[in-house]
C-alpha positions in Angstrom: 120.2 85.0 -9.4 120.8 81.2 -8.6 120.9 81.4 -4.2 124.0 80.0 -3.0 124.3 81.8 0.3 121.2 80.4 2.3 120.2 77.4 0.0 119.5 76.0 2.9 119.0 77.1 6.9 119.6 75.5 10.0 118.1 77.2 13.3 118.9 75.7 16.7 117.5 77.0 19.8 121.2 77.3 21.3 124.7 76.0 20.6 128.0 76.5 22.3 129.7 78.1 18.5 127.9 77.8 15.1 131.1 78.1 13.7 132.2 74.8 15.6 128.8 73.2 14.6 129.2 74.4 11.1 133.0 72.9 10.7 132.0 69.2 12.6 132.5 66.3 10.5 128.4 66.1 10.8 128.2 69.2 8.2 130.8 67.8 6.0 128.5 67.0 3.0 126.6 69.8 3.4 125.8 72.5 0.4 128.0 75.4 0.1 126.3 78.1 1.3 124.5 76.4 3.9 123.7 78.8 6.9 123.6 77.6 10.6 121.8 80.4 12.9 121.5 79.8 16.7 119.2 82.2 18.9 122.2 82.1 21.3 125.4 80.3 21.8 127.3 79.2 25.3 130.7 79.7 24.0 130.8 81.8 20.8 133.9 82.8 19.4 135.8 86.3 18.1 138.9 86.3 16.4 142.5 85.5 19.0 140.5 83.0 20.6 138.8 85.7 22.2 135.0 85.4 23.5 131.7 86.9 21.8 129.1 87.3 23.9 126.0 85.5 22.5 122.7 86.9 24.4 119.4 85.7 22.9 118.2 89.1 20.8 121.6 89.3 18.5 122.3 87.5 15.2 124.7 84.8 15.7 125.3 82.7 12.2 127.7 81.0 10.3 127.9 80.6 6.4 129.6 77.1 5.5 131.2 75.9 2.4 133.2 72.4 2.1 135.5 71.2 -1.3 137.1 74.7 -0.8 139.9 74.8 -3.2 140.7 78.8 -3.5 140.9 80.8 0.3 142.2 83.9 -1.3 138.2 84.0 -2.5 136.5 83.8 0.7 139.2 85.9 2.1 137.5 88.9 -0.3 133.9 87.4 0.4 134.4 87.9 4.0 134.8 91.9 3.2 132.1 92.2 1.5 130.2 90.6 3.8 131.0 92.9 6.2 129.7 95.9 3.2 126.5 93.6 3.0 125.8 94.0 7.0 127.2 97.6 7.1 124.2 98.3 4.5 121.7 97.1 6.7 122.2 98.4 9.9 122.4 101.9 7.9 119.4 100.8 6.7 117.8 100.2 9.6 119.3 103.3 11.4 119.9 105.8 8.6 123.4 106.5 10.0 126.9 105.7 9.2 128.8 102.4 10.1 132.5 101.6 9.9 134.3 98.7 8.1 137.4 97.7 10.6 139.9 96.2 8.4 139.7 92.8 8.1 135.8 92.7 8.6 134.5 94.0 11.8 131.6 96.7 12.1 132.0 99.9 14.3 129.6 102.4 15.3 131.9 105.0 15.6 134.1 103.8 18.5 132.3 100.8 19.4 131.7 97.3 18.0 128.6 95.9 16.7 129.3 93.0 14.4 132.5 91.0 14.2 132.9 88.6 11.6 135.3 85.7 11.8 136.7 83.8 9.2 138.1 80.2 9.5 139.1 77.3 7.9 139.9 73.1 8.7 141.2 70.5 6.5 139.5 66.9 7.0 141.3 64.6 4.7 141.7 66.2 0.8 138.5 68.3 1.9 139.3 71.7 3.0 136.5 73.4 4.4 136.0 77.5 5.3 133.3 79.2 7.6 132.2 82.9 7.6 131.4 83.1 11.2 128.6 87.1 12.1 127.9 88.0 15.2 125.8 91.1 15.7 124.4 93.0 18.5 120.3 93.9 17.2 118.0 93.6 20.8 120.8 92.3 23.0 121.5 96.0 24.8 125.5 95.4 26.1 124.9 96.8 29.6 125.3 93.9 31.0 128.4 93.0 29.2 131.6 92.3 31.6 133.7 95.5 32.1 136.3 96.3 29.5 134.1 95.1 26.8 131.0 96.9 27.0 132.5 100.5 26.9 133.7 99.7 23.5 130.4 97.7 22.5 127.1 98.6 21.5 123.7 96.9 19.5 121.5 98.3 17.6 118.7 98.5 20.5 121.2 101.0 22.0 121.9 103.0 19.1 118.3 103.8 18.3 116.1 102.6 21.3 113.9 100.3 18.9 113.1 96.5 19.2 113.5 94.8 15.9 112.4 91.6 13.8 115.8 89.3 13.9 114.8 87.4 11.0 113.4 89.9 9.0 117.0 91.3 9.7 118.4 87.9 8.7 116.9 87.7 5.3 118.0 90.9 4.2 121.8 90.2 5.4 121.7 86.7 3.9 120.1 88.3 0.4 122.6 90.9 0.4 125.6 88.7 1.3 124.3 86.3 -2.0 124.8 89.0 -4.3 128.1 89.8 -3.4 129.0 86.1 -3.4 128.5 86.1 -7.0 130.1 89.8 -7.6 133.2 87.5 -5.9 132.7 84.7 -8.3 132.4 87.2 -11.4 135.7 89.0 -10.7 133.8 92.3 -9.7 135.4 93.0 -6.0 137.3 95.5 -7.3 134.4 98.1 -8.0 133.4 97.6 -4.4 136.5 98.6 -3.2 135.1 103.1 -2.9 132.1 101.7 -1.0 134.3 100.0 1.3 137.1 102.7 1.6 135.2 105.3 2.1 134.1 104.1 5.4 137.3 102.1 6.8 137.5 102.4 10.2 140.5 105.0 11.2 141.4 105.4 7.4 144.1 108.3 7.0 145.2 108.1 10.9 147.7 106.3 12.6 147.2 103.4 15.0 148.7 100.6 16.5 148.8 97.5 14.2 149.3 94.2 15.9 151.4 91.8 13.4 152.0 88.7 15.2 153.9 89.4 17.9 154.8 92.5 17.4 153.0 96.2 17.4 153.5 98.8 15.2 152.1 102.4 14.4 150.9 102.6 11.0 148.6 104.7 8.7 145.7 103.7 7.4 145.3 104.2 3.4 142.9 101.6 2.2 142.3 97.9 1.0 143.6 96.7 -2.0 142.1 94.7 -4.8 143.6 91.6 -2.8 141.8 92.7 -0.1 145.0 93.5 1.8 145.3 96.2 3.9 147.5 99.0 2.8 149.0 101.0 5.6 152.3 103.6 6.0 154.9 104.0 8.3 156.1 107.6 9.4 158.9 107.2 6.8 156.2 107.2 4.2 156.8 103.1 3.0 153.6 101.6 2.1 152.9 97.9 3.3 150.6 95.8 2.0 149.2 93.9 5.2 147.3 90.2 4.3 147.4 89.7 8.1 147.5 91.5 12.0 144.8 93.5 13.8 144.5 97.0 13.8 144.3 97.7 17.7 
């Protein structure tokens, strides 16, 4: 299989976002697929501008592509690689992770991975970067209150110190495969995988869709990749955007 994702590697020591570095007019030429990892970052970033606290001991990469032409593909990409990291933390633990609609990762009600999507046009060039964070040695004790009671790392799951880049290589591996399932039309058969464990499938929650919150139900994700969810009056909504709460 020809390796897209991880063609080629850049590690820095620390950086204040990769996903900044990786969307500077310094990566513009850059292979698609190219992968910037920091050890730790100053000023990392989590989807509503929010911040992601980047310890040394977590994971802390972003996955670059420039001439981007179709979003609707990496919008499907960034799913599955939220199935490709779910695979190896169960790996790693032999337990169960969650899949929180668009592409976060919960161990049961706390976050381990969040995955950020996001894109910047630079003249004709439109340019997309699959921004993972994840928790491995960094324990979240020490994480402001408010955010580590619904945070956790893998360290505090199972005790155990582990190999980040041994960890790396098996997301990055993982996360090429399903690039290519992507590219051949096959996201659709990954869909049971990824239903099976969506986070608070079949209950209702709060939704938050703009501006506004709603309760929904959970049913599923589409072959779009768009969330389907049901109001109380039983009409289905097919949700490409909002945050389930």
């Amino acid at each position: 299989m020809k390796k897209i994702i991880g063609c080629k590697i850049v590690r820095l020591k620390e950086t204040d976002s990769t996903n900044r570095v990786a969307l500077s007019p310094e990566y513009a030429m850059q292979p698609p697929g190219t992968v910037i990892i920091a050890r730790r970052q100053t000023a990392g970033k989590g989807r509503k501008k929010r911040v992601w606290y980047s310890e040394e001991g977590g994971i802390y990469m972003s996955i670059l592509f420039n001439e981007v032409d179709n979003f609707g593909f990496f919008y499907k990409f960034a799913i599955l690689a939220a199935l490709g990291v779910k695979e190896t933390l169960e790996r790693l633990t032999h337990d169960f992770f969650f899949i929180k609609w668009p592409n976060d990762i919960y161990f049961h009600d706390k976050k381990i991975c969040g995955i950020l999507l996001q894109s910047t046009t630079q003249g004709e060039s439109n340019r997309v970067v699959i921004g993972i964070g994840i928790n491995i040695n960094n324990s979240v004790f020490n994480l402001p209150e408010g955010i580590k009671e619904k945070s956790t790392s893998l360290t505090d799951i199972t005790g155990k110190v582990y190999d980040i880049e041994n960890i790396e290589a098996d997301i990055l591996e993982r996360l090429n495969k399903y690039y290519a399932s992507v590219e051949n039309g096959d996201f659709k058969f990954y869909l049971p995988a990824i239903n099976e464990f969506l986070y608070k499938k079949g209950e209702y929650t709060e939704f938050l869709l703009g501006v506004n919150v709603r309760g929904l139900k959970i049913i599923g994700i589409d072959e779009e990749g768009r969330l389907i969810a049901e109001d109380r009056n039983e009409n289905r909504l097919n949700l490409d955007f909002g945050e389930v709460l």
